[in-house]
C-alpha positions, 0 to 999 in steps of 0.5 A: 822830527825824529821824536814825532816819529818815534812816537807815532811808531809806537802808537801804531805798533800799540795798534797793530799788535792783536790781530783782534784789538783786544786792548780796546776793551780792557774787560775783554779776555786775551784769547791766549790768556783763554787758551791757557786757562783752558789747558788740559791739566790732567788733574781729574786722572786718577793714577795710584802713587804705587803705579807711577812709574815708566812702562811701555805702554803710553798711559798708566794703568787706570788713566781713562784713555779718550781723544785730546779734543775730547778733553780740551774743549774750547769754548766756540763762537757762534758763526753768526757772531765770528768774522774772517778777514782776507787780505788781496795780493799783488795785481791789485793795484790801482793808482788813487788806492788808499786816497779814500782811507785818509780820512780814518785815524792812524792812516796817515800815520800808517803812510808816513811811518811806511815812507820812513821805512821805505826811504820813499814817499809811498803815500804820493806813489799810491795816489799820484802814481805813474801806474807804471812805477806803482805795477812794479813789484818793489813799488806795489808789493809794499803799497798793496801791505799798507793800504790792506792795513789801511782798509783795516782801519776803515773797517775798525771805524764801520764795523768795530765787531768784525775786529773783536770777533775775528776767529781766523785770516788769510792772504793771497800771495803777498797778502799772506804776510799782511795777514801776520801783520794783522795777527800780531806775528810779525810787527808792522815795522818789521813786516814793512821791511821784510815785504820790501826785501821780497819785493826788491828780490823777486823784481831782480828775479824777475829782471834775470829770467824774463816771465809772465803770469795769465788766468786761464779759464778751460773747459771740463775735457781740458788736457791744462797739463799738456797745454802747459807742457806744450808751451814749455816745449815752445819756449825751450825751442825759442831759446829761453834760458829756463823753460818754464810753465806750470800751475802758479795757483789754483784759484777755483774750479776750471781756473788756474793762474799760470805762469812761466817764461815770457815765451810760454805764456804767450804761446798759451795766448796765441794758441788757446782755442786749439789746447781748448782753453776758454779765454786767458787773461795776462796779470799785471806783474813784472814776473813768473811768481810762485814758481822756479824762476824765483828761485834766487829770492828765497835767500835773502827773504829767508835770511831776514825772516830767520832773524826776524822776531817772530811771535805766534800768531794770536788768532789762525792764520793758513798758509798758502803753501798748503792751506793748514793753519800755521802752528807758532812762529817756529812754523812761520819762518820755516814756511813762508819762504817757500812760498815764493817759488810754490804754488798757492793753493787758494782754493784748497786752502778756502775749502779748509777754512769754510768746511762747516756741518751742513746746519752750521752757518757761515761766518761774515768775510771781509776782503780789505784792501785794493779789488774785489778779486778774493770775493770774486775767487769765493763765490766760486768756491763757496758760494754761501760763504760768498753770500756773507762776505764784504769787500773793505776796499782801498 
């Protein structure tokens, strides 16, 4: 038995290890491989012997003096061509998730190597439920992982090209790190278990300082800062032990999704047509997520991250904390803790991975795994890249 799984371990690592598959084609160049046949070498500057030596000035007399991305030019490809792939986070959730993935190869073997790391039969949870055990964060955390890389799979057999040709990824909260994972940052088996040490934390969190998260949708002449504070002031008089209320991600123009103390959210609730909110809507979460009340889940996330083996990551992947592309796996393990008691910045973050010249047109998008809320978020930011995007879901 044990063997059995050792073996389908190592196929799906083999699997997941490029975020592009490359080792599908052996005649495909490794776009590392690229990179650093590529590299600057400087051999065409002509520099006289007699001149090399240390001077104040940055360049030696002679060098021509030009731009970086001017002299490492790397080849492009052509938008029509590329593909982006986003992964959904937590709250997405259903029961009967992942039932319709079955049928692809390597999905069961996902689940069942996920059951062995787990220590508990995920597979049955996602399909079976209760809902009520699935919505709780230790539960949904991991199966929200798996079943996104289960969608890849469906999308691997449909679309074989959006693989191969995928330039960048992203992930919604949670689904920052199932972006790793698909990136060949972290390894699946490893990526398993630090989403279940986040989960398992950020539920004890949530358990300590009771909170909430709601979508609230305002109008232009909206004071959204003085709502939140009004709120604050609400539950700081009904005794709760930390006040909390602020932005936990801006989702896109004229919506954020708020979060806080169980007493906060509920006074936004009540009173949302006097602070002139349009309508508000509660998460399905245990927790006041990307906020201080978080605060006690860093530790033992970042502990197990900075022990974690960690490669950088072989196609871009932008972070939630500011939208910029992490740099190497140095940067991964100083960012993506902070993540969990920051705010996500999902619309800045989808305006930097969009920004394109007005000619230029826009890669297609896939959304794998459970919902279509990421969809959803881009067409209101970006409308035409909403027009080429496509929900894989679970």
């Amino acid at each position: 038995m044990l063997a059995s799984r050792l073996r389908r371990c190592l196929r799906i690592r083999a699997l997941h290890t490029s975020a592009c598959r490359y080792n599908d084609d052996p005649k495909k160049e490794s776009p590392l491989k690229a990179m650093l046949d590529d590299a600057a070498s400087f051999d065409d500057v002509q520099v006289n012997k007699a001149q090399q030596q240390w001077a104040t000035l940055p360049y030696l007399e002679g060098t021509k003096i030009r731009k970086q991305g001017e002299y490492y030019k790397k080849a492009k490809r052509d938008p029509k061509d590329a593909s982006i792939i986003l992964f959904p986070g937590q709250g997405n959730q259903f029961v009967g998730m992942g039932k319709d993935l079955l049928k692809f190869p390597i999905v069961r073997d996902l689940f069942e190597l996920a059951n062995y790391v787990l220590g508990y039969n995920l597979l049955k949870l996602c399909i079976e439920g209760p809902k009520q055990k699935l919505d709780q964060t230790r539960y949904c955390q991991p199966a929200t992982v798996v079943t996104s890389l289960a969608a890849i799979e469906r999308l691997k057999e449909e679309r074989p090209s959006a693989i191969d040709n995928c330039v960048a990824t992203a992930g919604y909260s949670l689904g920052e790190i199932t972006a790793l994972i698909f990136a060949g940052a972290i390894g699946f088996e490893r990526g398993l278990q630090l989403v279940k040490i986040r989960a398992e934390a950020m539920q004890l969190a949530s358990e300590v300082y009771q909170g909430g998260m709601a979508m609230v949708f305002y109008k232009p002449d909206t004071n959204l800062n003085n709502a939140l504070t009004q709120a604050k002031d609400w539950a700081l008089a009904r005794g709760a032990e930390q006040p909390v209320c602020q932005i936990a991600t801006y989702a896109f123009p004229h919506c954020k999704i708020v979060a806080g103390s169980i007493e906060a959210i509920e006074f936004l609730e009540k009173n949302y047509k006097e602070l002139k909110l349009k309508r508000i809507r509660r998460l399905q979460v245990s927790g006041a997520f990307h906020t201080a009340l978080m605060d006690p889940a860093i530790k033992p996330f970042a502990r197990a991250l900075e022990t974690s083996d960690i490669s950088d990551p072989v196609i871009s992947v932008y972070s939630n904390v500011d939208g910029k592309v992490y740099r190497d796996a140095k940067h991964i393990k100083k960012q993506l803790p902070k993540q969990i008691v920051r705010p996500i910045k999902w619309e800045q973050l989808l305006h930097t991975v969009y920004e394109r010249d007005p000619e230029e047109h826009f890669p297609r998008t896939f959304e794998c795994g459970p919902g279509t809320s990421l969809k959803t978020m881009l067409k209101e930011v970006n409308a035409k890249a909403w027009d080429q995007c496509f929900s894989i879901e679970a």
